[in-house]
Phi, psi and omega in degrees: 000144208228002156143194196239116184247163220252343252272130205257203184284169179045034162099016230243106179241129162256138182240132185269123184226185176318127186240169215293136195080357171285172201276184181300336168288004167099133164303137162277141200228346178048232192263015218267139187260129181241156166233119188295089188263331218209182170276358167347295150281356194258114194258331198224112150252136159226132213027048164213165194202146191257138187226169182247118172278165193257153178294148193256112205271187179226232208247134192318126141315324180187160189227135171255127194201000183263162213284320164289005155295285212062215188236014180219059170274120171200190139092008162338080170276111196237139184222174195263141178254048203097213168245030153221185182256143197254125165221123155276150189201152181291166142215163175195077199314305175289359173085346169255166186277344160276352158283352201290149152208196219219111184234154244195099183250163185196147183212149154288294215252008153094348194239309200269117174222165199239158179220068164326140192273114203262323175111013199250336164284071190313164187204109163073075142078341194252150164264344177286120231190134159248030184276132219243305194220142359242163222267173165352041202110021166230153169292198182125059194243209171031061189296120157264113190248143189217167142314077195276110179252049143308102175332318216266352199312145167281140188296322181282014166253009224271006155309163194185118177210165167256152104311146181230181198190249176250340189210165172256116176287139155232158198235115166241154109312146175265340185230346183097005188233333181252090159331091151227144166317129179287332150226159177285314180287132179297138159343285163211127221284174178297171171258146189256346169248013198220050172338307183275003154290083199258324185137174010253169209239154191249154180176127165206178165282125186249142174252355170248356163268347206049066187201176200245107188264116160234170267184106179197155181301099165275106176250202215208077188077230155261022133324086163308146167213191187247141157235122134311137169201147190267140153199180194270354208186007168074007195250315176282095152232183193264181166327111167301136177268147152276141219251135198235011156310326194270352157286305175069208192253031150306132201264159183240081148245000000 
């Protein structure tokens, strides 16, 4: 195959080729759903142009209204699970990053959502609660949570999230609700010039490296950025690197 050709309205063909370095048959893409952000994929356009629509809102999904909510519920992570939708999310009744903690929502339809009284956290003497992390005198906030679908994964791992502090923890699970630390010792040790690298941070199973990546907040002088880093195994990771795409040929100063 020699590529994907498009044909939109009044005649409009993109035609999908080769992106730079794949060979003259066209990048393979197998059954894989690409979504056209950048040019990448793109060899050719003729009467089309890529544009970003803007979102349409709608009716609230859910109100942080619980007393351990506050006004700095955000930073959510959510994925379709089975036959429901999972969303973890901060809360911080107090407005603060040392008060932060991690509560826990569920939906069928992705719109209607519920926040079960999970029984595992105390808050103000009671447990009744959705609250998942973190238990009693330990730290740990702004949770980035994934799935692992690494064939090899152990079940009581195969939930998988980070934390931040000063530094990044991680954490797995078997079921997504029940926490424990992968080490007492951090991910990755703190940075020293980079205090404020709170989030949020992204971590998944990259499936054609095979390696486990996250995505968390650097900066560059008084710059914010991206540093990125890998491991094999969730435990070993490498240097955060600066993602150096997001410069281009900009200057970071």
């Amino acid at each position: 195959m020699t590529g994907i050709r498009c044909v939109g309205f009044a005649q409009a063909v993109c035609l999908v080729l080769a992106a730079a370095g794949a060979s003259e048959a066209g990048l393979q893409i197998g059954s894989d759903r690409q979504v056209f952000v950048d040019r990448f994929l793109i060899s050719e356009m003729r009467g089309l142009s890529l544009e970003l629509h803007a979102p349409v809102p709608r009716e609230v999904a859910t109100a942080f209204d619980r007393p351990w909510e506050g006004n700095t519920s955000c930073l959510a992570s959510v994925m379709k699970d089975g036959s429901r939708f999972r969303m973890w999310y901060r809360v911080s009744a107090g407005n603060q990053d040392s008060e932060a903690m991690t509560a826990y929502a569920e939906s069928r339809d992705g719109i209607r959502w519920e926040k079960p009284s999970l029984g595992l956290m105390t808050f103000h003497g009671s447990k009744d609660n959705n609250l998942v992390w973190p238990p009693e005198g330990v730290h740990g906030r702004n949770m980035g949570v994934f799935k692992d679908p690494n064939p090899g994964v152990a079940e009581g791992e195969r939930y998988k999230a980070i934390v931040h502090t000063n530094a990044i923890y991680g954490l797995v699970s078997a079921d997504g609700l029940r926490w424990r630390p992968v080490a007492s010792e951090p991910l990755i040790a703190p940075i020293k010039e980079e205090a404020h690298s709170d989030g949020p941070h992204t971590v998944f199973w990259d499936p054609w490296q095979r390696k486990y990546v996250i995505y968390r907040r650097g900066w560059w002088g008084e710059n914010r950025t991206i540093r990125r880093s890998t491991s094999v195994d969730f435990r070993k990771w490498s240097a955060p690197e600066f993602v150096d795409s997001v410069f281009g040929a900009s200057p970071r100063e």
